[in-house]
C-alpha positions in Angstrom: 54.6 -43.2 -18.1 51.8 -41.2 -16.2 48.6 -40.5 -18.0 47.1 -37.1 -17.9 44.6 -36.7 -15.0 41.1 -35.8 -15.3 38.6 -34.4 -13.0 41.5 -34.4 -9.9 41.9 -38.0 -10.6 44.6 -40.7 -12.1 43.4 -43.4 -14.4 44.7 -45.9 -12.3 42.9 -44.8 -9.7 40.0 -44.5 -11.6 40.1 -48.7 -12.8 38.9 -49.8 -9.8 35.7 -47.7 -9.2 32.7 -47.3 -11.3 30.8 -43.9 -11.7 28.2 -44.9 -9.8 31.1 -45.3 -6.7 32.5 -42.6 -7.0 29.2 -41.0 -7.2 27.6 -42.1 -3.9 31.4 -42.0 -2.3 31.2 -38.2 -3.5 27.6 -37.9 -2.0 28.4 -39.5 1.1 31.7 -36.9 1.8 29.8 -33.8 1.0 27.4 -35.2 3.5 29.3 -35.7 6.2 31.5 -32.2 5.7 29.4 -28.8 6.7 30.1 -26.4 3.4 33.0 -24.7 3.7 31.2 -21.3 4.4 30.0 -22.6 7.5 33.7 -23.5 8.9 34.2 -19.4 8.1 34.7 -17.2 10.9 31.9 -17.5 13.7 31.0 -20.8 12.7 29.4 -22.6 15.8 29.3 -26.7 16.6 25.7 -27.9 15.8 26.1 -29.7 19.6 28.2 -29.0 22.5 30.5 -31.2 23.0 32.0 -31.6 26.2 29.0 -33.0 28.3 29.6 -36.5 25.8 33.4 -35.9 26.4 32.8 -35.6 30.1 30.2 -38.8 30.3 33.0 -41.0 28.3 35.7 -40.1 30.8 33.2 -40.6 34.1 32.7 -43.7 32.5 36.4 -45.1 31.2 37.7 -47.3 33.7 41.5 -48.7 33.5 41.7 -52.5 32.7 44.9 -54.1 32.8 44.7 -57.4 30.7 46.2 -60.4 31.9 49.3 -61.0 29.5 50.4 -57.7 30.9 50.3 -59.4 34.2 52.2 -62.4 32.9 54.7 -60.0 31.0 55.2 -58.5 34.3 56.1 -62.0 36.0 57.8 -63.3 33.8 60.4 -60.2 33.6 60.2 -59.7 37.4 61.5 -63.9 37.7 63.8 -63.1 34.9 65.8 -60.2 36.9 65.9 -62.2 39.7 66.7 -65.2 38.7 69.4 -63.5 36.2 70.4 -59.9 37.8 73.0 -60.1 35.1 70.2 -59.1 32.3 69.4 -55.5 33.9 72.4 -53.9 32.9 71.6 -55.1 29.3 68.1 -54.0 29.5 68.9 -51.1 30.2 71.6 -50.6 27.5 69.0 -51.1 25.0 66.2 -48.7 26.5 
């Protein structure tokens, strides 16, 4: 049977944490979230944040690694050397 909850929480989920965890994990969330007043209406970003999005898509490059390559080869041999095999790939896509 379920035991009553306290304080939002489940006893079971409270075995494995002391006070002092869930302390400093409640500390670190209300850190990391603005208050809720500030997500209101006209809230604003502390930062733009396009010119890092922008920078980190100049930057990405496409890298293909080299089992891809392989898997490539290998299934490229494999429909020629067995053409019988496409028609039952192709069932199962």
């Amino acid at each position: 049977m379920k035991k009553p909850m306290r304080d939002g929480m489940n006893d079971n989920m409270k075995d494995g944490l002391s006070a002092d965890e869930f302390a400093t994990m409640r500390e670190e969330l209300r850190d990391a979230m603005p208050p809720l007043d500030e997500l209101g209406h006209g809230a604003e970003l502390r930062r733009d944040l396009w010119p890092d999005m922008r920078r980190r898509l100049e930057r990405s490059q496409v890298r293909v690694p080299w089992f891809d390559w392989a898997l490539l080869a290998v299934s490229g041999a494999a429909a020629i050397f067995f053409p019988a095999l496409i028609p039952a790939l192709l069932y199962h896509l």
